[in-house]
LOKE-105979 format. One line per 5 residues: number of its first residue (from 0); for each residue x, y, z of C-alpha. Coordinates in Angstrom, 1 decimal, decimal comma, always signed. Example, Ala and Ser with C-alpha at 12.3 -4.5 7.8 and 13.67 -1.06 7.14 Angstrom:
<pts>
0 = +12,3 -4,5 +7,8; +13,7 -1,1 +7,1 $
</pts>
This chain:
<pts>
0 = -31,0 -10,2 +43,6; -32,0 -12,3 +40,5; -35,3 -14,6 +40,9; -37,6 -16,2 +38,5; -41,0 -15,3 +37,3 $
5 = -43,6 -17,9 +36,3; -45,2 -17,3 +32,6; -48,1 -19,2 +31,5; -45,8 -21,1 +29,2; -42,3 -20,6 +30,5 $
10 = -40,1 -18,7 +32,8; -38,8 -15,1 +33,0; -35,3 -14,3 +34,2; -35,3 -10,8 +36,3; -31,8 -9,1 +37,3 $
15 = -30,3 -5,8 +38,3; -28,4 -3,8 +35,6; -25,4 -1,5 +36,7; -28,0 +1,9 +36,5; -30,0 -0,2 +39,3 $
20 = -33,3 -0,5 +37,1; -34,7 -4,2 +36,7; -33,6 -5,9 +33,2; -35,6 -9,3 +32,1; -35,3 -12,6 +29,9 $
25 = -38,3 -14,9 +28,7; -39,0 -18,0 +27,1; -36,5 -20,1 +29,9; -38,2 -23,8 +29,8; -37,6 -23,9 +33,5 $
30 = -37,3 -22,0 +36,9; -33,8 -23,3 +37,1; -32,6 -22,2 +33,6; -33,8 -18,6 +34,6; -32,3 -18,3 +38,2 $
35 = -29,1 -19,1 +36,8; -29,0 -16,9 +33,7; -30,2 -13,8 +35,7; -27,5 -14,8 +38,5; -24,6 -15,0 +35,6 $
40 = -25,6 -11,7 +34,7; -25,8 -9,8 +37,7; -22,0 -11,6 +38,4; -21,1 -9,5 +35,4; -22,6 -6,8 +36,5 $
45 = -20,5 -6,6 +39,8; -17,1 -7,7 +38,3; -18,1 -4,2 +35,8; -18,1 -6,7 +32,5; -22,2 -6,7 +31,6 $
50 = -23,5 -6,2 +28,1; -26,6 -5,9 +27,4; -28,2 -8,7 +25,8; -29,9 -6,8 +22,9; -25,9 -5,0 +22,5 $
55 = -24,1 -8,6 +22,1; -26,5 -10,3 +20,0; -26,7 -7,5 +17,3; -25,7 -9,7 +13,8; -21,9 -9,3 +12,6 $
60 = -23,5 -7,2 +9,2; -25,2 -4,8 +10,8; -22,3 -3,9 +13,2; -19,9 -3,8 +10,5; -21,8 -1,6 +8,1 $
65 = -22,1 +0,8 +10,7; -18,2 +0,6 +11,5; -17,9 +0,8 +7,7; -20,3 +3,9 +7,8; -18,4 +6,0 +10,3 $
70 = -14,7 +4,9 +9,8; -12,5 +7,5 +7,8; -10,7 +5,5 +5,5; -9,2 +7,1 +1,5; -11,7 +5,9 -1,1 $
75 = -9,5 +3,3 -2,4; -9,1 +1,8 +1,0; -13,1 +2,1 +1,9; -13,2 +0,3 -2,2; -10,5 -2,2 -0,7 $
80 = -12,4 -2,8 +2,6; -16,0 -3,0 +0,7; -14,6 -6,0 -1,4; -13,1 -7,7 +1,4; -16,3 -8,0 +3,5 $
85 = -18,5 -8,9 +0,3; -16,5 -11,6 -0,8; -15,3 -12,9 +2,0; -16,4 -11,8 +5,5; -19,6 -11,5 +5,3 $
90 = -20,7 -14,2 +3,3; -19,1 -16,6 +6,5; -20,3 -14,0 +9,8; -22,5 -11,7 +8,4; -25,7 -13,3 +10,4 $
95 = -24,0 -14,7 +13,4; -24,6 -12,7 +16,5; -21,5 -10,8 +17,6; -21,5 -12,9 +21,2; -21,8 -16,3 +18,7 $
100 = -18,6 -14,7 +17,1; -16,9 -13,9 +20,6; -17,8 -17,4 +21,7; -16,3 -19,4 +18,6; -12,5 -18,9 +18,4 $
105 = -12,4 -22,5 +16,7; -14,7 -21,2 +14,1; -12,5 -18,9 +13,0; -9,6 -20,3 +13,2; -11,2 -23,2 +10,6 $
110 = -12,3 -20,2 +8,4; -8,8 -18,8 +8,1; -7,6 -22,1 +7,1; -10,2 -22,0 +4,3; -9,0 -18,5 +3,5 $
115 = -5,4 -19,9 +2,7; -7,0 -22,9 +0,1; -8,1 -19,9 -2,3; -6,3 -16,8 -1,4; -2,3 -15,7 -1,3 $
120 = -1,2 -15,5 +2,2; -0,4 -11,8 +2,2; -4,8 -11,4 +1,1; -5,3 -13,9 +3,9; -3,5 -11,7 +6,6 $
125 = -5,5 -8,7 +4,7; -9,0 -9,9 +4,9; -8,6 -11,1 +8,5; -6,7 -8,1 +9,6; -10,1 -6,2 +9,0 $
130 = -12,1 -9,0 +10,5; -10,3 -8,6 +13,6; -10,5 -4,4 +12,9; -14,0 -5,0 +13,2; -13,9 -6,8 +16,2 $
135 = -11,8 -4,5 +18,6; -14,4 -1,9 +17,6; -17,3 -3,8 +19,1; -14,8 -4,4 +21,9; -14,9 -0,7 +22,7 $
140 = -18,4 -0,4 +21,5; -19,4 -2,8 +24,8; -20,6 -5,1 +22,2; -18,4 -8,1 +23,1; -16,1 -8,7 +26,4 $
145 = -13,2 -9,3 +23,9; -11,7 -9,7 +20,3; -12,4 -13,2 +19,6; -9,2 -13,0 +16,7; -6,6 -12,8 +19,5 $
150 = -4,2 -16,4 +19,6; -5,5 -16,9 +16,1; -2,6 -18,2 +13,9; -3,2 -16,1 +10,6; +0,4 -16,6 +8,4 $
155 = +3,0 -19,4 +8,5; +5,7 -17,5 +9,6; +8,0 -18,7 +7,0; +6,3 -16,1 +4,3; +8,4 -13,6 +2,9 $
160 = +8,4 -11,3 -0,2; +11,1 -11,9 -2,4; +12,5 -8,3 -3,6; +14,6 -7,8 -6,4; +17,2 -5,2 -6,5 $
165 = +18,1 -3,9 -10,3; +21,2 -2,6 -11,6; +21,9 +0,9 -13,0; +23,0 -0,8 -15,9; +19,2 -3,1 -16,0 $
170 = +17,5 +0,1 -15,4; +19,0 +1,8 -18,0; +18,1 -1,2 -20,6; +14,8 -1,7 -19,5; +14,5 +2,4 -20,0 $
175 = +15,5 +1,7 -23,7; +13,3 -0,9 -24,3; +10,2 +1,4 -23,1; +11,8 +4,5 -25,7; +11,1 +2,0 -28,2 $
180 = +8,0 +1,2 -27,4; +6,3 +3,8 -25,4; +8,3 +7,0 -26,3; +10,4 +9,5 -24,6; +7,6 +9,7 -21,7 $
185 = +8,5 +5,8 -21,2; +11,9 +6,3 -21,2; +12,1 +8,9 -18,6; +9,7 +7,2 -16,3; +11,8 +4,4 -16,1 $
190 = +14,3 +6,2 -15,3; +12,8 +8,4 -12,3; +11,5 +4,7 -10,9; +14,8 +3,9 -10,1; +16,8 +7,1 -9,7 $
195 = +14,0 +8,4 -7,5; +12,2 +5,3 -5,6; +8,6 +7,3 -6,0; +5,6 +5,0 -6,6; +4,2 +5,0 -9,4 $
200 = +1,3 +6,8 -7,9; +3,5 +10,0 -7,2; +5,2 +10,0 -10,6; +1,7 +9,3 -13,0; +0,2 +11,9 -11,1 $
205 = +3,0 +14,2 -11,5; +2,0 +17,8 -13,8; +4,0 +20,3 -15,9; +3,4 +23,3 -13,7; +4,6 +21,7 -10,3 $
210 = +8,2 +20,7 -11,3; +10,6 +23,6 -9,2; +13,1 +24,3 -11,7; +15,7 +26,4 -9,6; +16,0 +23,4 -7,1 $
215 = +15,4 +20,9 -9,7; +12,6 +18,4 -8,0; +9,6 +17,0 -8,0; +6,6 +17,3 -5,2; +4,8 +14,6 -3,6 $
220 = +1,5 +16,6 -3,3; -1,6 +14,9 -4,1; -0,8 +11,3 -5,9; -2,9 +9,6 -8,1; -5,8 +7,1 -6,6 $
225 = -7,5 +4,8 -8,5; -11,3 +3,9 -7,3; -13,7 +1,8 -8,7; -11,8 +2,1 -11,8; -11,8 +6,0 -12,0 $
230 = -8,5 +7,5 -11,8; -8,3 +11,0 -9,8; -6,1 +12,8 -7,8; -6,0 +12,5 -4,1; -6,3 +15,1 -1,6 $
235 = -3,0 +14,5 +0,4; +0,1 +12,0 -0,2; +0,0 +8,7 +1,3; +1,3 +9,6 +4,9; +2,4 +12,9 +6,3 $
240 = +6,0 +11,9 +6,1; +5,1 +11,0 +2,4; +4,9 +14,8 +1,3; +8,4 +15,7 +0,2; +10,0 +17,6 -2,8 $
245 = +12,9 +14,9 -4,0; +15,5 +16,3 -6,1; +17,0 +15,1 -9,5; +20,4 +14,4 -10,5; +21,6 +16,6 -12,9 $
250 = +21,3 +13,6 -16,0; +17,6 +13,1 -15,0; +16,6 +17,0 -14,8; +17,8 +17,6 -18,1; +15,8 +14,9 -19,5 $
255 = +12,4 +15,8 -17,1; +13,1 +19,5 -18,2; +13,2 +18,4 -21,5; +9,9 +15,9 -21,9; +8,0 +19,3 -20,0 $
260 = +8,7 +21,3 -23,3; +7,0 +18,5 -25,1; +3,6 +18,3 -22,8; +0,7 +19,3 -24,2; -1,4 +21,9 -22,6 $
265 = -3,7 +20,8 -19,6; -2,5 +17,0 -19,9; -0,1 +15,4 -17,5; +3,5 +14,5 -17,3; +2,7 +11,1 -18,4 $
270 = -0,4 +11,0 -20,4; -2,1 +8,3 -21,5; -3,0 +8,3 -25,0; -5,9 +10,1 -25,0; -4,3 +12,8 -22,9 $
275 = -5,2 +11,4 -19,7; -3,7 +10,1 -16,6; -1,5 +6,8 -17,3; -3,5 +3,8 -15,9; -1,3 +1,2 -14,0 $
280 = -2,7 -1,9 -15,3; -2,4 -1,1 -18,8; +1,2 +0,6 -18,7; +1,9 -2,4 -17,0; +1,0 -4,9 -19,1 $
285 = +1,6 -3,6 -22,4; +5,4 -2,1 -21,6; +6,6 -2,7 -18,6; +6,1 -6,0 -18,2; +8,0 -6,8 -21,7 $
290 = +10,9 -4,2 -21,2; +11,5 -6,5 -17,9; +10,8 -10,1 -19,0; +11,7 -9,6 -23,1; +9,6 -10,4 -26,0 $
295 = +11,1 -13,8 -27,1; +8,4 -13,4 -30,5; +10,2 -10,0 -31,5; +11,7 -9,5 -34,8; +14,3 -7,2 -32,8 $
300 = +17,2 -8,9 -31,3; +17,8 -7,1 -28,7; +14,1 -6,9 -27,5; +14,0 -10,8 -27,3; +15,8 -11,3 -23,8 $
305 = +14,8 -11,2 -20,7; +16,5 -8,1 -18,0; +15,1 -8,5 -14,6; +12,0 -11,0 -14,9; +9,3 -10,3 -12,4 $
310 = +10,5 -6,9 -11,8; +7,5 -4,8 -10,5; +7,5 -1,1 -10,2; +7,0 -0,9 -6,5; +10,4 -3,0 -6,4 $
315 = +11,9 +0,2 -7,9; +12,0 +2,1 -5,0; +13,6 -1,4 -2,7; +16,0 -0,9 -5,3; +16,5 +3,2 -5,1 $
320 = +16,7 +2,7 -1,2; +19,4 -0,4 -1,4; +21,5 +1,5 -4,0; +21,5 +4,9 -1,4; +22,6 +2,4 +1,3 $
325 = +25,8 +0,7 -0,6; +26,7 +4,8 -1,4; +26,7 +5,4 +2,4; +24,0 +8,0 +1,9; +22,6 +8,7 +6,4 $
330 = +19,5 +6,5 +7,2; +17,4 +9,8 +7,7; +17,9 +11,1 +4,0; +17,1 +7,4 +2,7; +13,8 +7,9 +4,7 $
335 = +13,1 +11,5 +4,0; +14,1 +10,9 -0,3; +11,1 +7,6 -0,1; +8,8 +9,3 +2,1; +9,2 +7,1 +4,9 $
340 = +9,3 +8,0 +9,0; +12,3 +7,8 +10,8; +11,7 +4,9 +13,9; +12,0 +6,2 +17,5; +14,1 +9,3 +18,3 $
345 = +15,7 +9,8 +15,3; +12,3 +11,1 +13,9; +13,0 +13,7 +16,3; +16,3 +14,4 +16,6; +18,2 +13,8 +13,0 $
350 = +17,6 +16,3 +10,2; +18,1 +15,9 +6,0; +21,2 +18,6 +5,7; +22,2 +20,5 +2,8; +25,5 +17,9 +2,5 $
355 = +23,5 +15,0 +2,4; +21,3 +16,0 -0,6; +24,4 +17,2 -2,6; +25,9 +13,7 -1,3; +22,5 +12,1 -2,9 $
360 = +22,7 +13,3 -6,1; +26,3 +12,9 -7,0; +25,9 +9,2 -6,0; +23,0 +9,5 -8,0; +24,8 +10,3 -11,1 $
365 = +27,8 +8,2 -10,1; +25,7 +5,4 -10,6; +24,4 +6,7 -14,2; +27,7 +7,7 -16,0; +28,8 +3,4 -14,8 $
370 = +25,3 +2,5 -15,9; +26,8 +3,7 -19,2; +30,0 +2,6 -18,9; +27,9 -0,8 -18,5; +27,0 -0,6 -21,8 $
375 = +28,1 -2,4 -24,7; +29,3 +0,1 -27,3; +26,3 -1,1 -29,7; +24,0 -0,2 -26,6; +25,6 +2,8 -26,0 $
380 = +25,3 +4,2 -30,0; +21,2 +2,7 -29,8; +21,1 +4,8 -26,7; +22,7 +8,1 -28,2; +20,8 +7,5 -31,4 $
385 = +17,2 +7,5 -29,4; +18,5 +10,5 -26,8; +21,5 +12,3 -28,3; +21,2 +14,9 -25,0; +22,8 +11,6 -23,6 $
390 = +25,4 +11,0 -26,0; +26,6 +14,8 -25,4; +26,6 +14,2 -21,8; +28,8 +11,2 -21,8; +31,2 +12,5 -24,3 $
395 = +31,6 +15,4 -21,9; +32,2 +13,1 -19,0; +34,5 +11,2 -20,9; +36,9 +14,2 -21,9; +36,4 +15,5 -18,2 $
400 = +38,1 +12,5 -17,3; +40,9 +11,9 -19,8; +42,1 +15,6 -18,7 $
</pts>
């Protein structure tokens, strides 16, 4: 049973812990303030919820660094997570005691409210959804009884992404527009954005000696991940489910087959210009975000106006998935062609068949032989002029239809 000990200049609390050795407290200003703290803690001990004093008051920094330390997270996620608690986490709870923490649900909720003043509400959710990461793990640990972040209103509800879907027809433009200022390479990456849905870490990554010419496709091997500003590739795809070959139509192998001829030795797919890998914030600032929102300053007419404004490259594959939906392509090949998992049983029990890949790709070029059709006949001659391959291919289709 608890009881008090006198000390010449306060009182010590004494207690029972669950291994049935004695555990202590000083510096209690009176006999009272002892009893009752050693009596609250042997009443944890019997309803089995004790922590040890020295366990809960560890400081929120040290706890987390030695989450951070044993966690297995992708170096762009441990980069992600490492920015996250330097510039915002820690800097509110890195010295507060994880029992202060557990204790101060108010706190917290004031702090997310502060979040929202200088961040987006999708970095809000991010930052706190690692906060609260942190905090189920000293759950477990026996650190804390449990995770403070529970009840905490993080998001408005109302937020949504906006998504836009393109057109064959915008696709194809915006392809142009990236012939005419990045090259052939530009062209046909636009192209496999939207008649593929790959990110763009799947396709920059992507290197001569891995396309499968008999079955025409691509693999999803080992993507591209950018860390700390160094560009590598990774050791695995983004989830199991994520690993997948994804065939071309026939249009787009002809013109992937084609820019393989042209690569130089030892570089990939899609070099930069100093033979390296393609880095997403400069391809995206210097072509594909004027192929999309236009160049009002040109001295090219058809430059000048905007396509699709806003248009990001992640929104090609919303727009790959949407346009395999409106063909009637099954749910499970839309999942397996993205890299996606199937929800509930039918991850189990529904297959991608032979008839569903044919019905993929003829969908697929469906869609490109209209995107054409879309064209204005001075498109279509600017198009055949950069890519005659595409001029011969329509022409064919054309007299394949008038017979």
């Amino acid at each position: 049973m608890a009881y008090a000990e006198r000390l010449p200049a306060s009182w010590r609390a004494r207690f029972k812990k669950p291994d049935g050795t004695w555990g202590s407290k000083s510096g209690f200003a009176t006999k009272e303030a002892a009893l009752n703290w050693g009596e609250e803690q042997e009443a944890e001990v019997r309803a089995r919820i004790w922590i040890a004093p020295e366990d809960r008051e560890i400081a929120f920094e040290i706890f987390a660094e030695q989450w951070m330390a044993s966690a297995r997270l992708a170096d762009n996620t441990r980069a992600k997570y490492r920015c996250y608690l330097d510039a915002h986490i820690l800097p509110k709870w890195g010295k507060w005691p994880l029992i202060s923490i557990f204790n101060s649900h108010v706190d917290i909720q004031g702090w997310v409210s502060q979040l929202h003043e200088d961040l987006a509400e999708p970095s809000v959710s991010s930052v706190f959804a690692l906060f609260s990461t942190i905090c189920n793990s000293a759950v477990r640990a026996r650190r804390i009884p449990a995770n403070p972040c529970n009840g905490i209103r993080v998001t408005s509800g109302d937020y949504e992404t906006e998504r836009q879907v393109a057109t064959p027809a915008q696709v194809l433009r915006a392809a142009m527009r990236l012939h005419h200022t990045c090259g052939r390479a530009g062209f046909v990456l636009c192209l496999l954005n939207g008649y593929t849905g790959a990110r763009w870490s799947e396709l920059a990554g992507l290197e001569p000696h891995e396309y499968d010419e008999v079955n025409r496709a691509i693999p999803v091997r080992t993507p591209l991940r950018e860390t700390a500003g160094r560009v590598a590739k990774a050791k695995r795809a983004k989830t199991p489910a994520g690993k997948r070959w994804i065939q071309l139509p026939d249009f787009l192998a002809a013109l992937y087959t084609d820019l393989l001829v042209q690569a130089e030795p030892g570089q990939p797919v899609f070099a930069g210009r100093r033979g390296g890998y393609l880095r997403r914030g400069n391809f995206r600032a210097r072509f594909w975000r004027p192929a999309w929102d236009g160049c009002p300053g040109s001295d090219q007419a058809w430059l000048r106006a905007p396509i699709l404004p806003g248009f990001t490259f992640n929104e090609g594959r919303h727009t790959h998935r949407t346009w395999l939906a409106e063909d009637g392509v099954p749910e499970v090949a839309r999942a397996a062609r993205l890299g996606h998992r199937m929800r509930g049983m039918g991850h189990v029990y529904e297959h991608v068949t032979p008839a569903m890949r044919d019905q993929v790709r003829s969908a697929l070029e469906e869609r490109w032989l209209r995107s054409l059709d879309a064209l204005h006949p001075q498109e279509r001659e600017r198009l055949m002029e950069m890519v005659p391959q595409i001029g011969e291919h329509y022409r064919a289709h054309r007299r394949k239809e008038a017979s």
